[in-house]
N, C-alpha and C positions, 0 to 999 in steps of 0.2 A: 504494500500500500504506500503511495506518495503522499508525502505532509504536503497539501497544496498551501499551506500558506510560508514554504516558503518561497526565498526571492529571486529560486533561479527554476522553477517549473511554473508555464502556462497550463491554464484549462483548457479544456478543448473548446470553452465558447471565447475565452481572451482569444483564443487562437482565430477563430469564427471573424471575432470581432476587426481584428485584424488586418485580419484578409480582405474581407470586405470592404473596409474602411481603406488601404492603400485600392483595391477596385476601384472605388469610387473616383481616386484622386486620377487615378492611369486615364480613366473614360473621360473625365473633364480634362485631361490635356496634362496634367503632370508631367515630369522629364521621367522614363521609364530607363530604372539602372541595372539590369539586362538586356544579353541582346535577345530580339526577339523580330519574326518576320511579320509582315502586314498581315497576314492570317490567324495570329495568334491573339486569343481573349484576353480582355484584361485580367481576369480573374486566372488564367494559367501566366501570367506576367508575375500577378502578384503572390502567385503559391511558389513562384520560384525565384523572386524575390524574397521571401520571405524564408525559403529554405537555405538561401544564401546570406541569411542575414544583415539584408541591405534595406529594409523596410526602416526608414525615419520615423521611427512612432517609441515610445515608451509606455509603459503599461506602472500603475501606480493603484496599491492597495492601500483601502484602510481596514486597519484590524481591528479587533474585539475594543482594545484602550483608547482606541480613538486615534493612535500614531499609524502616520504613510511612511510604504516604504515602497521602495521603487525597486522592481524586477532586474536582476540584470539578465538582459536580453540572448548575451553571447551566450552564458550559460545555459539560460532556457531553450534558446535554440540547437543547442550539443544536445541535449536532455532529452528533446524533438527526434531529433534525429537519429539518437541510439533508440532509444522508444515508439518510433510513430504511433503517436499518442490516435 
């Protein structure tokens, strides 16, 4: 079983969220930091952005006491990656 609170494992909906949310930015015109050919979706842009760890986004919990802490990404995406969550 994974401790999800801590701050180097995504959920799989942080993950969802993610995704989604660099989609949105690729389909509105974003600079897309993979290569990728005219035929490919955003959302396969952004899962392999995302598997590369090149998604600009941070991800910020608050816990039980009320303190934020902030995911480290590089970690979570190793985590990802040996796991496909």
């Amino acid at each position: 079983m994974v401790n999800m609170l801590s701050t180097n494992v995504l959920t799989k909906f942080e993950i969802a969220r993610i995704i989604s949310a660099r989609t949105l930015q690729i389909s509105t015109g974003a600079p897309i930091l993979v290569s990728a050919k005219k035929s490919d979706r955003s959302i396969d842009i952004a899962k392999r952005e995302f598997e590369k760890g090149l998604i600009p986004i941070s991800v910020k919990r608050e816990l039980f006491d009320k303190k934020e802490v902030e995911v480290d990404m590089n970690k979570a995406i190793k985590f990802y990656k040996k796991n496909k969550l």
